[in-house]
C-alpha positions in Angstrom: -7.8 8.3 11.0 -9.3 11.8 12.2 -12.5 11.6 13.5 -14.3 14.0 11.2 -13.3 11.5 8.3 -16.1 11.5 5.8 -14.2 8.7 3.6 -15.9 5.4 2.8 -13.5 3.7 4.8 -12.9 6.2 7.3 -16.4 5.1 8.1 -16.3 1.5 8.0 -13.3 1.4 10.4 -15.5 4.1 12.4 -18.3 2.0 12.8 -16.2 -1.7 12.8 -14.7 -0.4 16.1 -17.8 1.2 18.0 -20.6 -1.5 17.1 -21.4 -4.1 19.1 -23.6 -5.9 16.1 -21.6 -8.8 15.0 -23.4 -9.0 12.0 -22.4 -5.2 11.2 -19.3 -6.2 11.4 -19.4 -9.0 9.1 -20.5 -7.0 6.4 -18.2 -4.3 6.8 -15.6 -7.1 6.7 -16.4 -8.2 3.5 -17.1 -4.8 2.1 -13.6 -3.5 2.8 -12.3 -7.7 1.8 -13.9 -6.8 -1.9 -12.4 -3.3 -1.9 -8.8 -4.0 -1.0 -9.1 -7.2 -3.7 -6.0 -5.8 -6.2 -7.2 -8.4 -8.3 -10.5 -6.7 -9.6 -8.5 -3.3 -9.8 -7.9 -2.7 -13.6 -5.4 -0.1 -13.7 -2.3 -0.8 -12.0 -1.7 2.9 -11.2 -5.5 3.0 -9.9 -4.9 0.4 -7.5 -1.6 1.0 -6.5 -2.9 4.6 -5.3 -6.0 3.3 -3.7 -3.8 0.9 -1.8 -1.3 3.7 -1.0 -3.8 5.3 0.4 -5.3 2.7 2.3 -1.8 1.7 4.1 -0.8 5.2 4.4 -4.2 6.8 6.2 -5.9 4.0 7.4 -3.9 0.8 8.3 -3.4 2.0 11.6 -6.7 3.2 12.9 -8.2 -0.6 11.7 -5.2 -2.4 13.7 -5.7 -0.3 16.4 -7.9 -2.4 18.3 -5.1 -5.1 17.9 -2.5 -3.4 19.0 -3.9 -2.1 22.4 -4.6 -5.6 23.8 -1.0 -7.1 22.7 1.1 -7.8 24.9 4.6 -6.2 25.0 7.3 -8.1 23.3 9.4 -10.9 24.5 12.7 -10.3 24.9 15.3 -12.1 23.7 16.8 -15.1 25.3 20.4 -14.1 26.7 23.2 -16.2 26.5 23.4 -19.6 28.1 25.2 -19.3 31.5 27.0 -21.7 32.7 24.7 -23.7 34.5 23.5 -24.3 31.1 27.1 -25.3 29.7 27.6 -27.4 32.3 24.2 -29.9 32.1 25.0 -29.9 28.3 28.5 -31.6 29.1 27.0 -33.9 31.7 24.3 -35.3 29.1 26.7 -36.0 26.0 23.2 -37.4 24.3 21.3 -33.6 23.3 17.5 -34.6 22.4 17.0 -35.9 18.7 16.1 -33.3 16.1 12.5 -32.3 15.3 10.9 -34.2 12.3 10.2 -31.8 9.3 6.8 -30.7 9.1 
């Protein structure tokens, strides 16, 4: 999102992510919430182009926030050494499975 955005939304996301009132925020939340509802669009080709647009322009700026203050990815577990092999022999009994949820 550019900042000289004059969009509806462009201007909800502007002010979601500069405010400090919580309450501000809550009713931008539930402004954009009602928009992005695909269920109260009528026309499919209405919606799908409003939601084109949405994802396309906009998803980014509003995930911003969330993004920044992630932490970088875990990497992936490598290979059991042998250390690992090793116990796993010693303890022919592996722990019982997890019940199903």
């Amino acid at each position: 999102m550019k900042e000289t955005d004059q969009s509806l939304l462009g201007s909800m996301i502007w002010s979601m992510q500069r405010t400090q009132d919580t309450g501000l925020k809550a009713q931008i939340t539930e402004v954009m919430r009602l928009l992005l509802d695909s269920t109260t669009m009528e026309l499919n080709q209405v919606r799908d182009e409003f939601l084109n647009i949405f994802y396309d322009k906009y998803m980014d700026s509003l995930l911003s926030p969330f993004l920044q203050v992630c932490a970088p990815p875990i990497p992936k577990p490598q290979a059991p050494s042998f250390r690992c092999e090793h116990r796993s022999a010693l303890n022919p009994n592996p722990l019982p499975p997890l019940p199903p949820p």
